[in-house]
C-alpha positions in Angstrom: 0.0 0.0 0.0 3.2 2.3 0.4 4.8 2.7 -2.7 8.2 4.6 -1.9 11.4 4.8 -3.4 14.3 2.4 -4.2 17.6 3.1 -2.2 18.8 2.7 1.3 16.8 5.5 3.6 19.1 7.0 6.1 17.5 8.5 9.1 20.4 10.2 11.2 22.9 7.5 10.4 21.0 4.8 10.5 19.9 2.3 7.7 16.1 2.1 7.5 15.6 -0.3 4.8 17.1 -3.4 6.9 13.2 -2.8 8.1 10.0 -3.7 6.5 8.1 -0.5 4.8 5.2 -0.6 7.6 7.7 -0.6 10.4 9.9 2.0 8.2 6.3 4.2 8.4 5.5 3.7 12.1 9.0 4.9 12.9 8.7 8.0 10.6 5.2 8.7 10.6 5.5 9.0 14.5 8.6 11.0 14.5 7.1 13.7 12.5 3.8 13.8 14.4 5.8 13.7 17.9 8.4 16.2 17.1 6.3 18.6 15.1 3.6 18.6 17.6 6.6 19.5 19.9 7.6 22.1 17.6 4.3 23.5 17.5 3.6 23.8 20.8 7.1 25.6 22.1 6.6 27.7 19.2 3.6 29.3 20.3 4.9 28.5 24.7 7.6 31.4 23.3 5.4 33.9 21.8 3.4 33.8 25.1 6.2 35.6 26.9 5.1 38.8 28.0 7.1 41.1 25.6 8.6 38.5 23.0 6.1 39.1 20.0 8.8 41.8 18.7 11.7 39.3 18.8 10.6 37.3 16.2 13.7 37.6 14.3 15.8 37.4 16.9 13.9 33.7 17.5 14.8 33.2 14.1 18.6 33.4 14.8 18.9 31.4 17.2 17.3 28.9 15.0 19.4 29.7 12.4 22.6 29.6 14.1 21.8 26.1 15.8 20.5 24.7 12.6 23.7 25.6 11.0 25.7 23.9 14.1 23.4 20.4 14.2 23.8 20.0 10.2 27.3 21.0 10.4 27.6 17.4 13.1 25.2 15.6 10.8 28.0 16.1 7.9 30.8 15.1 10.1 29.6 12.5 11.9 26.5 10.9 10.6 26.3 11.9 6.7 28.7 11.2 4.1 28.9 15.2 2.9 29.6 16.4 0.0 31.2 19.5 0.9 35.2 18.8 -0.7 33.5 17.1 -3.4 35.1 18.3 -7.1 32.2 18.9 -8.6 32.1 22.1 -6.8 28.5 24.3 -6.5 28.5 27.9 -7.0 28.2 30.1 -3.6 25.5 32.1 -5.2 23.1 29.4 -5.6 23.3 28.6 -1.7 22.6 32.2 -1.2 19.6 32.2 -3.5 18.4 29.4 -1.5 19.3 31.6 1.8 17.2 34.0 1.0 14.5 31.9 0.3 15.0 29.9 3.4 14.8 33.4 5.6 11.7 34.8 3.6 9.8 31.4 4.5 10.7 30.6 8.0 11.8 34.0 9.0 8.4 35.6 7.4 6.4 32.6 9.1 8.5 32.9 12.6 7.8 37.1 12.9 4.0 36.8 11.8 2.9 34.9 15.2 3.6 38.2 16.9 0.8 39.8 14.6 -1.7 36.9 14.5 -3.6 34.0 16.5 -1.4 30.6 16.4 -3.8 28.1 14.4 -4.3 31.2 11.8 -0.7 30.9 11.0 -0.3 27.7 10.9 -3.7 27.3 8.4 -2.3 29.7 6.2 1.1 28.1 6.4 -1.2 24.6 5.1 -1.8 26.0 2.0 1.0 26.5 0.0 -0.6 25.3 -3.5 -2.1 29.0 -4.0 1.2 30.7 -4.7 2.7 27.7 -6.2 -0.4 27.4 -8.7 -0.2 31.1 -9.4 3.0 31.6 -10.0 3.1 28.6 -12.1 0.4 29.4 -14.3 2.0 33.2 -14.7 5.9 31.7 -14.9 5.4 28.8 -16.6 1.9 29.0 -18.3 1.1 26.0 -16.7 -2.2 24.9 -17.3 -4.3 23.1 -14.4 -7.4 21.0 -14.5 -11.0 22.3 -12.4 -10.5 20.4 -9.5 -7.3 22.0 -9.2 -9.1 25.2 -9.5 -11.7 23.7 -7.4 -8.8 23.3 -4.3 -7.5 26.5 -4.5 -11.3 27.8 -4.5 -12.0 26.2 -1.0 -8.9 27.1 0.4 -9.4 30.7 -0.7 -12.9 31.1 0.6 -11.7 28.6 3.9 -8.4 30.9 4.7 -10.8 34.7 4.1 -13.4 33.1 6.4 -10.8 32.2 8.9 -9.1 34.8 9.0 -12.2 37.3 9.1 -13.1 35.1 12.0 -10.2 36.0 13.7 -10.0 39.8 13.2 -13.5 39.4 15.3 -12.7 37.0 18.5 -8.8 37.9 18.8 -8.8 41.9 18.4 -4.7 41.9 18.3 -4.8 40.5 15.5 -3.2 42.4 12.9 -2.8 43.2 9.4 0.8 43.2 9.3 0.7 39.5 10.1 -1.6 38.8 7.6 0.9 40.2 5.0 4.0 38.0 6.7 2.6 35.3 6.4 1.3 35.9 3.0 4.6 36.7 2.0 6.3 33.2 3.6 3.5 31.7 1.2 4.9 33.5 -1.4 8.5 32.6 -0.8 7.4 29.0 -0.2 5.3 28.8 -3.8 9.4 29.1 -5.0 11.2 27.5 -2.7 10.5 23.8 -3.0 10.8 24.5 -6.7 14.2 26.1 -6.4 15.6 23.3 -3.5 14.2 20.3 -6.0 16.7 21.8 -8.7 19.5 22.4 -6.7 19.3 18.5 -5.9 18.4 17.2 -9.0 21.4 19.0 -10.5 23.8 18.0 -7.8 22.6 14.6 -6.9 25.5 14.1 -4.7 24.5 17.1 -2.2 22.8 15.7 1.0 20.0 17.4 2.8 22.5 18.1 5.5 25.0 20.3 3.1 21.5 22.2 1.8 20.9 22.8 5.4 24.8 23.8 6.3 24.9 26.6 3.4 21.4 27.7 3.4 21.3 28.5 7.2 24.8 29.8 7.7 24.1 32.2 4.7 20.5 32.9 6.5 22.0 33.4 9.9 24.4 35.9 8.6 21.5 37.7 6.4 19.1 38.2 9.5 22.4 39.1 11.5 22.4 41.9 9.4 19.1 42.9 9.2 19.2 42.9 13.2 22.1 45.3 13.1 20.7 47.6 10.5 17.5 47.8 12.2 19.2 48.7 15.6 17.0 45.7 17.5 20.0 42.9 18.0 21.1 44.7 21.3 17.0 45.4 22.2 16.5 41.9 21.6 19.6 40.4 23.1 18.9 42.0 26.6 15.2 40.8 26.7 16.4 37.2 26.0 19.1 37.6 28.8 16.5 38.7 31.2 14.0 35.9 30.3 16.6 33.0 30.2 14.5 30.6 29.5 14.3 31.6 26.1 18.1 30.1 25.3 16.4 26.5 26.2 12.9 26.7 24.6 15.1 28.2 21.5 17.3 24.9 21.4 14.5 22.8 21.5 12.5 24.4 18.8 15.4 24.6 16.7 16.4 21.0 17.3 13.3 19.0 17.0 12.3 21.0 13.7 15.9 20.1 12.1 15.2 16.7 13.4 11.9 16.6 12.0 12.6 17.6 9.0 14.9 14.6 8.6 12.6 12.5 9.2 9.8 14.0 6.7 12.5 12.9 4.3 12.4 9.4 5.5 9.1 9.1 5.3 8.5 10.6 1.2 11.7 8.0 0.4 9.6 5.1 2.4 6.1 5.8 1.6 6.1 7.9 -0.9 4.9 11.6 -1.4 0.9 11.1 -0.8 1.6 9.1 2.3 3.6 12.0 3.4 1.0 14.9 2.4 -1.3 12.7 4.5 0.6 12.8 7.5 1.8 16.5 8.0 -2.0 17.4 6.9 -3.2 15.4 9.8 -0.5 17.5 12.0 -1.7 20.7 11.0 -4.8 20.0 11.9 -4.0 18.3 15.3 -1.5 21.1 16.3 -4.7 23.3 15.5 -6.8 21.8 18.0 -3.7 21.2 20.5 -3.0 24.6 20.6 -7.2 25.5 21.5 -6.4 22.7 24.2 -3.2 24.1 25.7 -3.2 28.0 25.6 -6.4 30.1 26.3 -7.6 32.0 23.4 -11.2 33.5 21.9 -12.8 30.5 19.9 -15.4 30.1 17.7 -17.6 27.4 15.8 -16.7 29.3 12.7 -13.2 28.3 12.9 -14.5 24.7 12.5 -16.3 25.3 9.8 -13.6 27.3 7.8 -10.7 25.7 9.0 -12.5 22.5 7.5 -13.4 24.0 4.6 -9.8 24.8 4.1 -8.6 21.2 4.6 -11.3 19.8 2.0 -9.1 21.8 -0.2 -6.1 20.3 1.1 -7.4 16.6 0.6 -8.7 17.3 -3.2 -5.7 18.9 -4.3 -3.7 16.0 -2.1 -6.2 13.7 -4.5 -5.6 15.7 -8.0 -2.1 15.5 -7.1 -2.0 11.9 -6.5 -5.2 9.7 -8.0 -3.0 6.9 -9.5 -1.1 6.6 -5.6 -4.6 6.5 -4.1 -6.5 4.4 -6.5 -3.6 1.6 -6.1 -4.0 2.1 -2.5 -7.5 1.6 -2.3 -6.6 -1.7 -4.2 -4.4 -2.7 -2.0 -5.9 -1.6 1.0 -9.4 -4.0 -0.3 -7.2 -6.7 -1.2 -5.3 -6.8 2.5 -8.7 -6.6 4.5 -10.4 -9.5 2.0 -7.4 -11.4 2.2 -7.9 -11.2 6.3 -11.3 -11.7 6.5 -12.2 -14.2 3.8 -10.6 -15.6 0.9 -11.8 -14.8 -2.5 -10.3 -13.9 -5.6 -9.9 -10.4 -5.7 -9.0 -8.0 -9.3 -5.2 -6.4 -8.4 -4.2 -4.1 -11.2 -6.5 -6.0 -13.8 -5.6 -8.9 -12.7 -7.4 -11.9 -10.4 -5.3 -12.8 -7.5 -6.6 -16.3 -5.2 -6.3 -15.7 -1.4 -6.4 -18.8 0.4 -9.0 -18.6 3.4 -7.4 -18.9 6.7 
């Protein structure tokens, strides 16, 4: 039922693929629901601080810089890097890719101290609208109407949400709206761009990607701290509120790690398997953050915020039909074959299960 790719999957150092798919999926699946639930939550523990919704780029730093540091290890000492290698990659392209990098997380990271939690994080779900758009003005990529359809309900979904909000959370602002639309934007380019970069240097890891991109990023929002005259603001509110250093390192360190294992799970299970699962985080970090940290709620942000994941799961389907047809195959062949045997059609073809 999980169709992934063919290759050993290495997950921090470790061979996956000595392990059955299913077992390789339990492992992943539940690493990226664990650790971005984690993520998630001291994400939004920070911006509760009295006082820290202006440091978002400060927050972003720190990420940066201990990115930088635990991809740096993971190329020493648990990746086979290709940094040295003679096929040597142009500077410039890392920095492209920096920039990208900061306008995505950095954009995403400073909007929280504009909006409500689960409004970022349902914008941040729908990344198809830029990517569709610029597409179709880039490329002239033409789409079919139920990819239309998608981008419809996410539209309508993310106004009604967000409208929504502006009611029941009156600090939310405009400003944050525009952030996070511009992290969208960065991110309709970004995958694009990263894919490329790989494809034409298939013997870069995700770990060197990381290395370059985040260094360069660091040293760009380093610079935008010191231009602004906020490193020194920021830097003394973080040394009075200590606790930020730690909550920081966590953050940073559970996304990196989670991030690897996102990459385990597309090589293991393949790309719908892995749409399905950070979908299904979205939503639960949605709900866990109602749970965990008092805030204004509504009905209506059931009803919009499902409205915008129906247009998650058709453009998940669009994207994906022959994935999810075979699976539904599969998936009727594995529960006949365990409750009664029968032949059953696989592919076109008849297939005898023996009863048990």
């Amino acid at each position: 039922m999980m169709n992934g790719h063919k290759g050993d999957n290495i997950l921090l150092g470790y061979n996956l693929s000595k392990h059955s798919q299913t077992k390789q999926f339990c492992v992943c699946s539940s690493g990226v629901l664990l650790l971005y639930l984690l993520y998630g939550f001291i994400q939004e523990k920070m911006f509760h601080i009295p006082g820290f919704n202006s440091h978002g780029w400060y927050l972003s730093l720190m990420q940066f810089v201990s990115v930088t540091i635990f991809a740096y290890l993971d190329t020493k000492c648990l990746s086979k890097s290709a940094r040295g290698n003679k096929q040597a990659i142009p500077y410039y392209q890392f920095m492209i890719l920096a920039w990208m990098t900061v306008g995505s997380m950095g954009l995403s990271t400073v909007s929280l101290g504009y909006l409500n939690f689960p409004t970022q994080v349902i914008f941040k779900s729908c990344k198809l609208i830029p990517t569709m758009i610029g597409s179709i003005i880039i490329l002239g990529k033409k789409y079919r109407a139920i990819d239309y359809a998608s981008v419809g309900l996410m539209t309508f979904g993310l106004t009604w949400f967000s409208m929504i909000d502006q009611t029941v959370y009156p600090t939310a602002q405009t400003t944050g709206l525009i952030l996070i639309c511009g992290a969208l934007a960065v991110d309709g380019v970004y995958g694009n761009y990263q894919e490329k970069l790989m494809k034409a240097n298939p013997h870069l890891r995700s770990a060197d990607i990381s290395f370059y991109s985040y260094s360069f990023g660091a040293a760009l929002i380093f610079t935008w701290l010191v231009s602004t005259g906020t490193l020194m603001t920021s830097f003394r509110f973080v040394a009075s509120h200590r606790e930020v250093y730690g909550l920081a390192f966590v953050y940073s360190l559970v996304g990196y790690l989670g991030q690897q294992f996102v990459l385990c799970l597309i090589k293991s299970s393949g790309v719908l398997i892995s749409c399905i699962v950070t979908t299904m985080r979205k939503g639960l970090t949605i709900v866990l953050s109602f749970i965990f940290f008092a805030k204004p709620f509504s009905i209506q942000y059931v009803w919009s915020g499902s409205i915008v994941f129906l247009g998650i799961g058709l453009s998940i389907y669009s994207r994906n039909k022959v994935a999810i047809k075979s699976a539904i195959i599969d998936l009727r062949f594995y529960i006949n074959e365990f409750i009664v045997g029968h032949r059953v059609p696989v592919f076109g073809k008849t297939k005898l299960i023996q009863q048990v």
